[in-house]
C-alpha positions as CSV (number, residue, x, y, z in Angstrom):
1,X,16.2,-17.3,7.3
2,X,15.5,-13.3,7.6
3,X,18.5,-11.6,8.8
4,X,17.9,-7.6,9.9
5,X,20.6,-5.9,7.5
6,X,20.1,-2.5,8.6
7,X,18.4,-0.5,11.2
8,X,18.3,3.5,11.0
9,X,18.2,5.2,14.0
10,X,15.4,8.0,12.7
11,X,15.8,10.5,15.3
12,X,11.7,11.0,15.1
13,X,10.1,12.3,18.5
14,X,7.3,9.8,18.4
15,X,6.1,6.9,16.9
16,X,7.0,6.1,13.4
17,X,3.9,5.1,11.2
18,X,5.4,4.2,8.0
19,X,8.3,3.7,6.3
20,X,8.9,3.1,2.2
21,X,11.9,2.2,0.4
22,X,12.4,3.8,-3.3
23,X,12.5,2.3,-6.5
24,X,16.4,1.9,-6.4
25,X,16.0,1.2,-2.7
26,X,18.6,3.4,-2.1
27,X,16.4,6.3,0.0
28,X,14.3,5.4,3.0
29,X,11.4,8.3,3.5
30,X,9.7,7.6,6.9
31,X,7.1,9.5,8.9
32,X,5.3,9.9,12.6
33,X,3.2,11.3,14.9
34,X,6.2,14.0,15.4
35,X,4.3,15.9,12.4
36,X,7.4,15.2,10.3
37,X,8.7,13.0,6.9
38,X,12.1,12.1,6.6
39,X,14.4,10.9,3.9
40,X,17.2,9.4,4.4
41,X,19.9,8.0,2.2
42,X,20.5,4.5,3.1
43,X,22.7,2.8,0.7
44,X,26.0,0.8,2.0
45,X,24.1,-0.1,4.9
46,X,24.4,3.6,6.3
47,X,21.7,6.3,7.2
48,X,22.3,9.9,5.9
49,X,19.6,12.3,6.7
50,X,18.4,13.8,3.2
51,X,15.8,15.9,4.4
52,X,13.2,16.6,6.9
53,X,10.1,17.7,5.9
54,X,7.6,20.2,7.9
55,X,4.0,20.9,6.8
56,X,1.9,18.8,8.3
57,X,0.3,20.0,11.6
58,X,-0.7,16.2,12.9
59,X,0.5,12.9,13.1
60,X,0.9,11.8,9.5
61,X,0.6,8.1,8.8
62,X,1.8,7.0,5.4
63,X,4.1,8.5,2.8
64,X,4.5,6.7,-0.9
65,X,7.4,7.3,-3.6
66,X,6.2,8.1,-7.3
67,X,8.0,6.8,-10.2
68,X,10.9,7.5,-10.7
69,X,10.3,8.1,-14.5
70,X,9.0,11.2,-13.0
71,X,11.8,12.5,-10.2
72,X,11.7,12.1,-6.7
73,X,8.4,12.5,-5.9
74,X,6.9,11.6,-2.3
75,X,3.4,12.2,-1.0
76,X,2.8,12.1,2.0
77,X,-1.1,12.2,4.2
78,X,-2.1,13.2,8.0
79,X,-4.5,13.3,10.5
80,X,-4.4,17.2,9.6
81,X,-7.0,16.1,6.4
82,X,-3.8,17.4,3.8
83,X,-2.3,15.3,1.2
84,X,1.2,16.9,0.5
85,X,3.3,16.1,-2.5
86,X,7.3,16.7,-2.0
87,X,9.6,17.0,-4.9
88,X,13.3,17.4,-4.9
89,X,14.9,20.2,-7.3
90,X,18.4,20.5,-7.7
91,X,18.8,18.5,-4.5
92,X,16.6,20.6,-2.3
93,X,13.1,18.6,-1.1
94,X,10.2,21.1,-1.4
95,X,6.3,21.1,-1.2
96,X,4.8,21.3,-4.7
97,X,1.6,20.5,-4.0
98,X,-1.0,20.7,-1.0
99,X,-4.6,18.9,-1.3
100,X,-7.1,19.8,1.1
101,X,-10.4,18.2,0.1
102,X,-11.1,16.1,2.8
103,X,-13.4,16.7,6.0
104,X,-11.4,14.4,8.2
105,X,-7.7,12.1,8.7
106,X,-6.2,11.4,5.3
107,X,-5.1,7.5,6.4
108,X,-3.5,6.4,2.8
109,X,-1.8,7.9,-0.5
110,X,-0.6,5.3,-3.5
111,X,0.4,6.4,-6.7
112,X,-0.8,4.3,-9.4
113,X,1.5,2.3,-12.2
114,X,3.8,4.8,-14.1
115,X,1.7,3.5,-17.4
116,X,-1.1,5.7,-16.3
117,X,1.0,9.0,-15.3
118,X,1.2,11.1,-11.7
119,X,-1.9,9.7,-10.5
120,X,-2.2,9.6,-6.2
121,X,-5.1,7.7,-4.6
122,X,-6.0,9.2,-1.2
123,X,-8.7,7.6,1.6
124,X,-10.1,9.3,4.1
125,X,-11.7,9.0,7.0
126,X,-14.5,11.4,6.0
127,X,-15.2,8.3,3.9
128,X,-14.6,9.4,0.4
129,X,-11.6,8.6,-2.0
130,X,-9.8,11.4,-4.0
131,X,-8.3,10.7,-7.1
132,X,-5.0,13.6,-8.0
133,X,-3.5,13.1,-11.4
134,X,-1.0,15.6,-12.6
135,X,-1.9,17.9,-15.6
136,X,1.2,19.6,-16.7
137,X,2.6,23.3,-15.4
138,X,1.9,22.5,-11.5
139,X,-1.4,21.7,-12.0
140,X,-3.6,18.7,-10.5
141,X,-7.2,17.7,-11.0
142,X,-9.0,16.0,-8.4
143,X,-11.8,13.4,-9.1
144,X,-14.0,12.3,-5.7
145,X,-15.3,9.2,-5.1
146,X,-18.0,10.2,-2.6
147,X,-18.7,7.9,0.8
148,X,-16.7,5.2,-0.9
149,X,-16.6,3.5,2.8
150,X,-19.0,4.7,5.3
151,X,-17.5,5.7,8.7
152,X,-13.9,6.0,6.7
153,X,-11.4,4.6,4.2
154,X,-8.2,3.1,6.0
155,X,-6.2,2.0,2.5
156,X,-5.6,1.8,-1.1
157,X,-3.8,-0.3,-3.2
158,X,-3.2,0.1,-7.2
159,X,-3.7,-2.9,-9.3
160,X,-1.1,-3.2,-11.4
161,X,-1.0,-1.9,-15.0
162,X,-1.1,-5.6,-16.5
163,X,-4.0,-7.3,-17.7
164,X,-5.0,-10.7,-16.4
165,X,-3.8,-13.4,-18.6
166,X,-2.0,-11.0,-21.0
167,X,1.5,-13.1,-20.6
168,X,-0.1,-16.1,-22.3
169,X,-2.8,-14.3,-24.9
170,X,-0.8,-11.3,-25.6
171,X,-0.5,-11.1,-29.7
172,X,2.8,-10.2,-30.6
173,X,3.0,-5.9,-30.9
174,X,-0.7,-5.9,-29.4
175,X,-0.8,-2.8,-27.3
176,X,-2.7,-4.0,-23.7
177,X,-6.2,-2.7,-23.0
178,X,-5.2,-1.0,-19.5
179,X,-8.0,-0.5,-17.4
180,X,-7.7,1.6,-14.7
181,X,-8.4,-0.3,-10.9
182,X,-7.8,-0.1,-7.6
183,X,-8.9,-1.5,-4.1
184,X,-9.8,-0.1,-1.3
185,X,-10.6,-0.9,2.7
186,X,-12.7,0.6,5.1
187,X,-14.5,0.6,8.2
188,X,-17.2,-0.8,7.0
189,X,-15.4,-4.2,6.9
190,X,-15.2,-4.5,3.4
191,X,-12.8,-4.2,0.7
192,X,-14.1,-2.8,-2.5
193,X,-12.5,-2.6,-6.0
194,X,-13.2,0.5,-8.3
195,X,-12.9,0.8,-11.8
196,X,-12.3,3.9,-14.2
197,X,-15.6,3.7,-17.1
198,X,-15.2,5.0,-20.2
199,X,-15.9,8.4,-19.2
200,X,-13.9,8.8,-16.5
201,X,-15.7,8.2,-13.9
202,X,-14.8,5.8,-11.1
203,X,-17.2,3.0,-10.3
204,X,-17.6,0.3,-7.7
205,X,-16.6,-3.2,-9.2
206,X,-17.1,-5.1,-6.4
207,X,-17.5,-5.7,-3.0
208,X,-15.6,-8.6,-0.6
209,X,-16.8,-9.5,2.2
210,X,-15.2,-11.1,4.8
211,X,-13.8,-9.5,7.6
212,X,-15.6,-8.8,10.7
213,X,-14.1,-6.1,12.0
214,X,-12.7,-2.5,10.6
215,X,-10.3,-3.3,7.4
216,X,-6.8,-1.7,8.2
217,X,-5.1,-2.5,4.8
218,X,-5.1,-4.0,1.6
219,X,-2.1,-4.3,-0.9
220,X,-3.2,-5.5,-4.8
221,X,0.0,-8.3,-5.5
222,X,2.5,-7.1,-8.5
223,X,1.6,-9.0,-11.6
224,X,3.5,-10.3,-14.9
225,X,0.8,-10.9,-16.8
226,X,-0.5,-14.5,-15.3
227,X,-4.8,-14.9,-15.3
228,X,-4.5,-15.2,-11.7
229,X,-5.5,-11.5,-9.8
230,X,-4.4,-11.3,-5.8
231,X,-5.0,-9.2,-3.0
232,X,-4.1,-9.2,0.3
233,X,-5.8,-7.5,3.0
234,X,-5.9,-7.5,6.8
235,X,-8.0,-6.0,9.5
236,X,-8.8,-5.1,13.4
237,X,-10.2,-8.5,13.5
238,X,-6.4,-10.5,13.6
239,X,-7.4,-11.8,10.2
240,X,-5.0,-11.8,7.1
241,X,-7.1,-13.1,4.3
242,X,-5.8,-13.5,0.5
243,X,-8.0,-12.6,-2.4
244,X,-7.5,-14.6,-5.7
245,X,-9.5,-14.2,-9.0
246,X,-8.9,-16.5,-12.0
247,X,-11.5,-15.4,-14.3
248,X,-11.0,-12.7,-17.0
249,X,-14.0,-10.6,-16.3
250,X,-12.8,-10.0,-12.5
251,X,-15.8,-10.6,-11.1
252,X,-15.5,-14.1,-8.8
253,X,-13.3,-13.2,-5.5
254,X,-12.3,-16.1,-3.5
255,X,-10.7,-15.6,0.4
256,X,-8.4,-17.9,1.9
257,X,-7.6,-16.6,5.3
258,X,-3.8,-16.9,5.6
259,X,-3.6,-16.5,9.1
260,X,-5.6,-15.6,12.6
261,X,-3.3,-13.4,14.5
262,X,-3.5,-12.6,18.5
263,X,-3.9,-9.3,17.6
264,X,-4.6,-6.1,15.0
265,X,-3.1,-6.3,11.8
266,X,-2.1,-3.4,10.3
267,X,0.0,-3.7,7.1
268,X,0.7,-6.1,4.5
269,X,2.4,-5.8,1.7
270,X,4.3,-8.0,-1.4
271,X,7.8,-8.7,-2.6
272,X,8.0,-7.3,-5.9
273,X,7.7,-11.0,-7.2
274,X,4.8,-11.2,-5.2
275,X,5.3,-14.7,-3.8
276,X,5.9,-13.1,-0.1
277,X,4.1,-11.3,1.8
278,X,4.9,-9.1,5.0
279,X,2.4,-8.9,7.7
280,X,3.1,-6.4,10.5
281,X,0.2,-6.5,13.3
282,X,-0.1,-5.6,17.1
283,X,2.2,-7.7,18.4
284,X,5.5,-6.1,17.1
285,X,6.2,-8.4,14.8
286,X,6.8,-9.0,10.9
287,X,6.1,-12.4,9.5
288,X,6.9,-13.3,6.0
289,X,4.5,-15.8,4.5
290,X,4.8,-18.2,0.8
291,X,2.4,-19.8,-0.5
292,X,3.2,-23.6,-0.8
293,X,2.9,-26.3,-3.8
294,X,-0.2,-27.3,-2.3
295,X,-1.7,-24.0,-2.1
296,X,-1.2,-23.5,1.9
297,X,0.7,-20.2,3.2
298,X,3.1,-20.7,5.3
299,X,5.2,-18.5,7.4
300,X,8.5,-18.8,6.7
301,X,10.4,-16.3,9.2
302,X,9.4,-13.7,11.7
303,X,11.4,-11.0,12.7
304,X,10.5,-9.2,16.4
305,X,10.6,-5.7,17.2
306,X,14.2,-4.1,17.5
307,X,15.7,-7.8,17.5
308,X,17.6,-9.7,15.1
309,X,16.9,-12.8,13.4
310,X,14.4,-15.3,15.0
311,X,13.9,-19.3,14.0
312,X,12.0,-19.5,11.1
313,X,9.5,-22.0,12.6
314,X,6.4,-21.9,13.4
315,X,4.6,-24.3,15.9
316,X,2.3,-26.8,13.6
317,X,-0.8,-25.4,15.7
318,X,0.3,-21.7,14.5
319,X,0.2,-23.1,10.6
320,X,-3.4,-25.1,11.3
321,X,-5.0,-22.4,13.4
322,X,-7.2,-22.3,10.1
């Protein structure tokens, strides 16, 4: 059973577009069409407004918390084609840095695993990819992966800094090859993965195929080091499909579709075990799916808009609508 243990009245003017709990999960930054972001402070079960944060000039539709390893750090991207990174100082939230290489909506910012430093991944719907790592002194060099989705780039996701396998092959004191990855969605229907080459260039990986309609997000699962790979992703088409790759070389994909919804999907995302996922779609709901002995997902609560908890079953014909 899901029980709702806190709800935040946000005070926003319009509709809220995301919302992203910190490492401690003790601050709540949020963000809407109202042109804002907000932190608030959020432990006890209470909401204390931190800060409220005004440079955007459109609706702006996902914020993402760096590590804390390197302060409280918050980007944030809009419809307004900027990517703006916040940074509290001596308890004051300020803009540090503004990116404004994009023709068109900035739809998605995530920072990539601590191991590799400040390092944001932005998609745009001018269809390229910018990569932002931090160089020291205030400074931040951009890298562009060029019509990485044709018609736009919806989402990206980080694969974690852990290599396939490593838990089991690992030598004692042997430091891990990390190699650089990430996925991405797009209007194109397809999800591609990108890797960093030797020379720092980003290359295209791979390509999966199948959704049918435009790809609205896509969310790499945190790893400990177990050969199996996983991604999530889900689309305009209702479809929640999950990506799993068992070989070492990355290169065979294999989609199970988790579930046909009535309606857009627009976010999934893990538990930071990564046996759950939360799906959030169209129909103002959150469902929370595990993946079964047998290999079958199955949803094991929803939670409705604004309500409390709801019966954690789900009719057979929802399960084996397959």
């Amino acid at each position: 059973m899901v029980s709702v243990v806190n709800t935040v009245d946000t005070s926003h003017e319009d509709m809220i577009h995301d919302a992203q709990m910190d490492y401690y999960g003790t601050r709540l930054a949020t963000c809407s069409s109202d042109r804002s972001v907000k932190i608030f402070d959020v432990r006890s079960g209470g909401q204390i407004l931190i800060a409220d944060l005004r440079g955007h000039e459109g609706p702006v539709w996902q914020v993402a918390w760096a590590h804390p390893m390197y302060g409280n750090i918050l980007a944030s991207c809009s419809y307004d084609r900027k990517v703006i990174i916040w940074k509290e100082e001596h308890g004051t939230w300020e803009k540090t840095h503004e990116h404004t290489g994009h023709d068109s909506s900035v739809n998605s910012v995530c920072w990539a695993p601590h191991d590799y430093g400040l390092l944001l991944a932005c998609g745009s719907s001018d269809g390229a990819i910018s990569l932002l790592s931090y160089t020291g002194e205030s400074q931040w060099e951009v890298k562009k992966i060029g019509n990485a989705h044709t018609i736009g780039c919806n989402a990206v996701s980080w694969a974690p800094a852990v290599v396939p396998g490593s838990l089991i092959d690992q030598l004692s004191g042997q430091k891990p090859n990390y190699i650089k990855k990430f996925a991405s969605g797009g209007c194109d229907n397809l999800i591609k993965l990108w890797k960093e080459e030797e020379d720092g260039q980003w290359k295209e990986e791979q390509k999966l195929e199948a959704h049918s309609d435009w790809v609205r997000d896509v969310a790499w699962a945190p790893s400990i080091g177990l050969p199996t790979s996983t991604i999530a992703s889900c689309s305009q088409d209702g479809r929640v499909f999950i990506w799993t790759c068992d070989d070492a070389s990355g290169s065979v994909w294999s989609p199970r579709l988790l579930h046909k919804f009535s309606d857009v999907v627009w976010h999934v995302s893990w538990s930071t075990t990564a046996n759950i996922l939360a799906v959030s779609g169209g129909d103002n709901k959150v469902t929370l799916w595990k993946e079964s002995v047998d290999g079958q997902w199955v949803c094991i609560s929803d939670v409705n808009k604004g309500q409390g908890p709801v019966p954690t079953s789900v009719t057979e014909g929802q399960q084996n609508e397959q």
